[in-house]
Backbone as CSV, one residue per row, in Angstrom:
resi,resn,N_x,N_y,N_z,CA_x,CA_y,CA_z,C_x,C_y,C_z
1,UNK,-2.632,-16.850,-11.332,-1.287,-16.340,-11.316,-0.494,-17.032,-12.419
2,UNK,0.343,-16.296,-13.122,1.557,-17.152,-14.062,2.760,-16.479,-14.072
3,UNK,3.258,-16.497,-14.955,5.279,-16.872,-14.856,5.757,-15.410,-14.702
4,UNK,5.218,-14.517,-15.393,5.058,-13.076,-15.227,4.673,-12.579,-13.478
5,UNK,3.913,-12.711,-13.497,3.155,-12.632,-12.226,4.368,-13.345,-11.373
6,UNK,4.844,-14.456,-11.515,5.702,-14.940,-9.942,7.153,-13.772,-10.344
7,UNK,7.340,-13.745,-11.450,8.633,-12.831,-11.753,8.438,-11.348,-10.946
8,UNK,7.659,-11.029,-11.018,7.171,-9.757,-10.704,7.468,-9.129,-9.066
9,UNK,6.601,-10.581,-8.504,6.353,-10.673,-7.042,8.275,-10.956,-6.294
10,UNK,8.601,-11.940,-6.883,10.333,-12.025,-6.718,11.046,-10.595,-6.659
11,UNK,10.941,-9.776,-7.541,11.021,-8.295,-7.628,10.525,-7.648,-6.001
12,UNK,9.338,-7.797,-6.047,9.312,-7.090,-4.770,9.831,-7.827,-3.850
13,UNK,9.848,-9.122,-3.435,10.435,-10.022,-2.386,12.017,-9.448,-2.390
14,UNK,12.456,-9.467,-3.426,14.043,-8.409,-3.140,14.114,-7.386,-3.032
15,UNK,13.147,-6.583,-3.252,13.387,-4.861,-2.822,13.046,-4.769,-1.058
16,UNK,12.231,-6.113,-1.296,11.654,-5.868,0.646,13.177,-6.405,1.110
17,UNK,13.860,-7.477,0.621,14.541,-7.791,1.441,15.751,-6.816,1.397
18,UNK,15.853,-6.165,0.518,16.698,-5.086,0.067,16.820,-3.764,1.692
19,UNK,15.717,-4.064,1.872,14.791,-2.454,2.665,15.679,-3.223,4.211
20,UNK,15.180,-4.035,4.605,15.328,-4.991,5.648,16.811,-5.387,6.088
21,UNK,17.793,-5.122,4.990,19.461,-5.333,5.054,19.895,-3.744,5.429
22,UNK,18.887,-2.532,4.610,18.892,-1.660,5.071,18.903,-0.743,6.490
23,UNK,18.075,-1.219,7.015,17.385,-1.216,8.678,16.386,-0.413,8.085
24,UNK,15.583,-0.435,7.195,13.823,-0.528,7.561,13.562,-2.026,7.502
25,UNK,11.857,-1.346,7.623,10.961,-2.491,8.160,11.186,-3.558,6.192
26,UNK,10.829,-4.718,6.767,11.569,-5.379,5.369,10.193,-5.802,4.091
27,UNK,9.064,-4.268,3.446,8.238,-4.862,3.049,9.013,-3.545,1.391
28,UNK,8.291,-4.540,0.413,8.547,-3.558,-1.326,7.100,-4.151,-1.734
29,UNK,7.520,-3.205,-2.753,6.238,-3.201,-3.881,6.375,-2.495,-5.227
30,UNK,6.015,-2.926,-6.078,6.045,-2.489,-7.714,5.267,-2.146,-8.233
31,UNK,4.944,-1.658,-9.009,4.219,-1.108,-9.770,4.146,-1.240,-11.352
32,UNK,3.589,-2.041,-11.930,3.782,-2.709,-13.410,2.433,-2.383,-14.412
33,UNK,2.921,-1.974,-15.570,1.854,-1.379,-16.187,1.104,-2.212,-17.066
34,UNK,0.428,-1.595,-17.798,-0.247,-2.635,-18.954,0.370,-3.130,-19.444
35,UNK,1.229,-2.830,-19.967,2.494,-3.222,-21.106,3.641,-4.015,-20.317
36,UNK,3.384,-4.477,-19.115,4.574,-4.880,-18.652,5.409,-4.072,-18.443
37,UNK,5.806,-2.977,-18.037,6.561,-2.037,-17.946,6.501,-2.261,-16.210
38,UNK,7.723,-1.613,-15.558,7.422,-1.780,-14.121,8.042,0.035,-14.207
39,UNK,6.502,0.734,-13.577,6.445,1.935,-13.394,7.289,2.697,-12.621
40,UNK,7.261,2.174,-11.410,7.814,2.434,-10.176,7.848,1.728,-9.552
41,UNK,8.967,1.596,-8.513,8.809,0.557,-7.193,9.634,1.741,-6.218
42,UNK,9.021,0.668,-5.109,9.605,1.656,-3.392,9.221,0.563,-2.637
43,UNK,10.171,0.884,-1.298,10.243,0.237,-0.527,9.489,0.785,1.194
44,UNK,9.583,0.033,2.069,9.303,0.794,3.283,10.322,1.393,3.500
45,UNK,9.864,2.840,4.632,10.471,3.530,4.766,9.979,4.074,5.968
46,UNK,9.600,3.650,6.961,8.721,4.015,8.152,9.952,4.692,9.033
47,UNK,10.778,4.086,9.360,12.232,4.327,9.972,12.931,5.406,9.527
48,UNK,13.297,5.544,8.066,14.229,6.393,7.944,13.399,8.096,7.931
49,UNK,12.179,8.179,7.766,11.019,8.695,7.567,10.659,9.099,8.883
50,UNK,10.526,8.319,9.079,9.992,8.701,11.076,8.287,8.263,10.548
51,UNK,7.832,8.121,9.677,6.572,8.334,9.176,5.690,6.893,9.458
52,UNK,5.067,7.060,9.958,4.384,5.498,10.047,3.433,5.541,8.752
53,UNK,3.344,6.076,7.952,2.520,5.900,6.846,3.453,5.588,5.614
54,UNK,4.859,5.395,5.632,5.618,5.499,4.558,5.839,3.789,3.979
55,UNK,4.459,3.610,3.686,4.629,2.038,3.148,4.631,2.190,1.834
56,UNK,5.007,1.304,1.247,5.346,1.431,-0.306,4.164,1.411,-0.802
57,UNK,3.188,0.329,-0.572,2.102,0.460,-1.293,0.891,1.645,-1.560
58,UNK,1.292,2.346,-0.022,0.920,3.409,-0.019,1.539,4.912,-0.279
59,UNK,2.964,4.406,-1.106,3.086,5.624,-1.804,3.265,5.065,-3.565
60,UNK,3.082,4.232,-3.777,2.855,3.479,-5.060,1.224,4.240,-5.290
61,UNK,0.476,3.950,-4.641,-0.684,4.201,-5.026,-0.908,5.540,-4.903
62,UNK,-0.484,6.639,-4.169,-0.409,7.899,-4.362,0.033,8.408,-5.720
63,UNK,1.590,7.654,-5.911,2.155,8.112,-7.228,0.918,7.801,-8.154
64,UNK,0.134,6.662,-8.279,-0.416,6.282,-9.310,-1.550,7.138,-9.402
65,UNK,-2.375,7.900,-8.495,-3.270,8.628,-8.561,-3.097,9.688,-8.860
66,UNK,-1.692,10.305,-8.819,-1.232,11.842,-9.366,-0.879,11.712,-10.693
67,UNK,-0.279,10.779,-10.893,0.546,10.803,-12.271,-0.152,9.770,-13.132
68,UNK,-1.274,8.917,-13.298,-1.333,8.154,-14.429,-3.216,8.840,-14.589
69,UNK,-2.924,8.453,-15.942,-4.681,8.942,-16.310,-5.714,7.682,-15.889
70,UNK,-6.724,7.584,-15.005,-7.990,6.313,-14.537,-7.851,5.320,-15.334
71,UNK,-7.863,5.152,-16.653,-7.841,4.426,-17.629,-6.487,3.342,-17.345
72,UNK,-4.951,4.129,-17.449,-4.249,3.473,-16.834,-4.193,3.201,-16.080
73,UNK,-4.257,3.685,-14.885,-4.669,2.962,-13.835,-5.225,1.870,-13.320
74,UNK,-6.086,1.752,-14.079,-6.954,0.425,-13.959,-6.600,-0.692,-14.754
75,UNK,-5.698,-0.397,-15.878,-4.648,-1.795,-16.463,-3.254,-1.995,-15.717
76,UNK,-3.255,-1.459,-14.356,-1.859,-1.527,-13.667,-2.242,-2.880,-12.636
77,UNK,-1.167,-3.323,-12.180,-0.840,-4.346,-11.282,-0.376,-3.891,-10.311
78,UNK,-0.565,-3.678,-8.804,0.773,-4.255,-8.501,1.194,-4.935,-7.193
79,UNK,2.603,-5.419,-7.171,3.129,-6.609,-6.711,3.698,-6.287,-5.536
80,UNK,3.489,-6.742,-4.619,4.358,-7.088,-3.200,4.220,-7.894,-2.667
81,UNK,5.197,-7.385,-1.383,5.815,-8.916,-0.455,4.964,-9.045,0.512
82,UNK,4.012,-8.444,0.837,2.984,-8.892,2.038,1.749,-8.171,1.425
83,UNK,0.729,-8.576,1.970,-0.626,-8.133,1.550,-0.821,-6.881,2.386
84,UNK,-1.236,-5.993,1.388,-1.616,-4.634,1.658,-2.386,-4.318,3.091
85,UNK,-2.325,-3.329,4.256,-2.918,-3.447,5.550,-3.877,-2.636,5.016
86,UNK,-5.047,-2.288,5.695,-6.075,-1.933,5.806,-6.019,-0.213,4.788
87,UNK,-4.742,0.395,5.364,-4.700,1.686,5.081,-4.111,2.375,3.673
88,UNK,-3.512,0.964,3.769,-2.685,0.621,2.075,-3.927,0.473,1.088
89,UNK,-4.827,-0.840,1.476,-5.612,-0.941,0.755,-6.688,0.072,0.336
90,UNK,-6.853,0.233,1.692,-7.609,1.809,0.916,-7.354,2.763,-0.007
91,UNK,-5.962,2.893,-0.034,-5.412,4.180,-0.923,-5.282,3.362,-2.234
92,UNK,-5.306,2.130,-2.505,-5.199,1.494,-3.433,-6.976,1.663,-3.974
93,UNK,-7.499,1.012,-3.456,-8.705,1.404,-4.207,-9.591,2.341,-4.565
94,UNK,-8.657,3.598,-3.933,-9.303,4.688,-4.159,-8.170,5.624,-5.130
95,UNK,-7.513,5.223,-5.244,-6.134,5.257,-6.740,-6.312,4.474,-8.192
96,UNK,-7.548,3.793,-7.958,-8.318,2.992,-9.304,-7.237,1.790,-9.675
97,UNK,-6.209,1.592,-8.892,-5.098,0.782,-9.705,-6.508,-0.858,-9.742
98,UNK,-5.675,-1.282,-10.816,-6.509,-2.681,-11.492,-6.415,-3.676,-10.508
99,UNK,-5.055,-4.155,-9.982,-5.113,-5.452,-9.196,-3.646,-5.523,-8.129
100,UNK,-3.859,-5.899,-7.561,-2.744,-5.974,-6.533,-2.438,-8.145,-6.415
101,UNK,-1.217,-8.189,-6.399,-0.705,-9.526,-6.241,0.525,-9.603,-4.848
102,UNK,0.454,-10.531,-4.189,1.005,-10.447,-2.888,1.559,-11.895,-2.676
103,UNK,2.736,-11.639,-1.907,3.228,-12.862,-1.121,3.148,-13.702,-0.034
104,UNK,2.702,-12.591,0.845,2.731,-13.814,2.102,1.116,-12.549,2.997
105,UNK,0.068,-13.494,3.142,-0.951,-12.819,3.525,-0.790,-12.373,4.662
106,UNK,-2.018,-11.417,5.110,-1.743,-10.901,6.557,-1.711,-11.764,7.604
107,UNK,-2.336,-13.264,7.616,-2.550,-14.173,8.689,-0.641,-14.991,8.192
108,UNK,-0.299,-15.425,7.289,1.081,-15.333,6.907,1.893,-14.295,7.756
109,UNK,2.025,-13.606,7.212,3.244,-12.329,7.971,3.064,-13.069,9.857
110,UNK,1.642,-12.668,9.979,1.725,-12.751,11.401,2.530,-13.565,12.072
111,UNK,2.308,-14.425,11.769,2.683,-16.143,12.043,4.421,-16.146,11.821
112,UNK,4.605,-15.504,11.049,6.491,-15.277,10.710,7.019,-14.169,11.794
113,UNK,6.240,-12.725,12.197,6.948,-12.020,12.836,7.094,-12.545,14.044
114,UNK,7.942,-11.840,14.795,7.770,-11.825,16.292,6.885,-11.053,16.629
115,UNK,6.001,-11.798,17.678,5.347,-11.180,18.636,5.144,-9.662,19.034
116,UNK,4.343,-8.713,18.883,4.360,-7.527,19.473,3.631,-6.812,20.200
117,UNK,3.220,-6.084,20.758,2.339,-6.063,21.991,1.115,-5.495,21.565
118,UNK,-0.046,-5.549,21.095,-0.963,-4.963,20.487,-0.893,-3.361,20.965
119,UNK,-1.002,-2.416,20.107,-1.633,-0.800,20.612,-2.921,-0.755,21.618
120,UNK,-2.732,0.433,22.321,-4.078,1.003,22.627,-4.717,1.271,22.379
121,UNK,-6.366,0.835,22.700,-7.379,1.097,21.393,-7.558,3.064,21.724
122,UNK,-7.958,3.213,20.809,-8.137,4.494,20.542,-9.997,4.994,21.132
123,UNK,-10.095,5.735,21.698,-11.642,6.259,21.880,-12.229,6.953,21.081
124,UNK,-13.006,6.911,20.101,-13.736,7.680,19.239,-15.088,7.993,19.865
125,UNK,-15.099,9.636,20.067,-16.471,9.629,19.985,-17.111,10.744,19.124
126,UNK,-18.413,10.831,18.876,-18.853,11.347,17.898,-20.172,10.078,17.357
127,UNK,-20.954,10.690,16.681,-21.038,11.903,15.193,-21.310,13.051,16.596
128,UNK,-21.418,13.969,16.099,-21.680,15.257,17.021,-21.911,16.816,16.230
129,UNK,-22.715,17.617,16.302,-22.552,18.728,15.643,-23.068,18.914,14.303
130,UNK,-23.900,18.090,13.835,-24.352,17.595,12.471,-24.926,18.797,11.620
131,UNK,-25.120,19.621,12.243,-25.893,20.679,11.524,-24.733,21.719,10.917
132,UNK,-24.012,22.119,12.094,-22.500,22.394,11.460,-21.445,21.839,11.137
133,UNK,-21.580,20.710,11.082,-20.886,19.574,10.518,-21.151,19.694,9.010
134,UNK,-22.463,19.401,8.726,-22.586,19.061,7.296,-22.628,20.387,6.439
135,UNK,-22.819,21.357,7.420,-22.726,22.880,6.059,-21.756,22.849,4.871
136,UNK,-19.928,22.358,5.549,-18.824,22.455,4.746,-19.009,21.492,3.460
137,UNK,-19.361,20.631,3.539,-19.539,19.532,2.933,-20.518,19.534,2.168
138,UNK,-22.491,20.025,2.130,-22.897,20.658,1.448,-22.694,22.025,-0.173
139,UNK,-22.002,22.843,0.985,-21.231,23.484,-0.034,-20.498,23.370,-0.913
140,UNK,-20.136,22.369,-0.632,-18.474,21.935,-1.437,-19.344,20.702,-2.633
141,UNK,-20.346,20.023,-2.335,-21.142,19.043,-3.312,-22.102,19.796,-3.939
């Protein structure tokens, strides 16, 4: 990490806290290009949204998969205030962006929020149906 890099992350640490004075949930993120350029930034937005998917990082990395060519993509950074969750990260690495830099890790955050009651696990069942399962998917490869 260097001086760029902590400048960057400060950026998102105020857009999160920005979000959070707001009444959303209090997380940002940026988006900074090869050139140092900061592409885009957004904040959470789960609240005003109703959307439980409306995390910044995960619409940072959407934007970046529609609008920049792979190449750029993969010289992009980018910066936020908590480390990307599972669903974030995914869309991040499947958006080619180059590197992600973060503030306070997921075992971090935890340890700062309050307490909340874990969800209900969910029942998955399946695989099932495989023969007509895989036709669509055949076709389409």
């Amino acid at each position: 990490m260097n001086q760029d890099d902590e400048t960057f992350l400060r950026q998102a640490i105020d857009i999160a806290d920005r979000a959070g004075a707001a009444g959303e949930r209090p997380f940002g993120s940026l988006l900074v290009g090869p050139d140092s350029d900061v592409l885009i930034s957004d904040h959470n937005t789960v609240v005003s949204e109703a959307d439980i998917t409306a995390h910044p990082e995960l619409k940072l990395a959407r934007w970046a998969a529609r609008e920049l060519d792979p190449e750029v993509a993969a010289g992009t950074t980018m910066y936020t205030s908590c480390q990307p969750c599972p669903m974030c990260a995914t869309a991040i690495e499947r958006s080619g962006l180059g590197r992600v830099v973060f503030a306070l890790s997921a075992e971090q955050f935890e340890s700062v929020k309050p307490a909340t009651p874990a969800p209900s696990p969910v029942r998955y069942d399946g695989p099932a149906l495989f023969a007509e399962a895989r036709r669509p998917i055949e076709d389409h490869y």
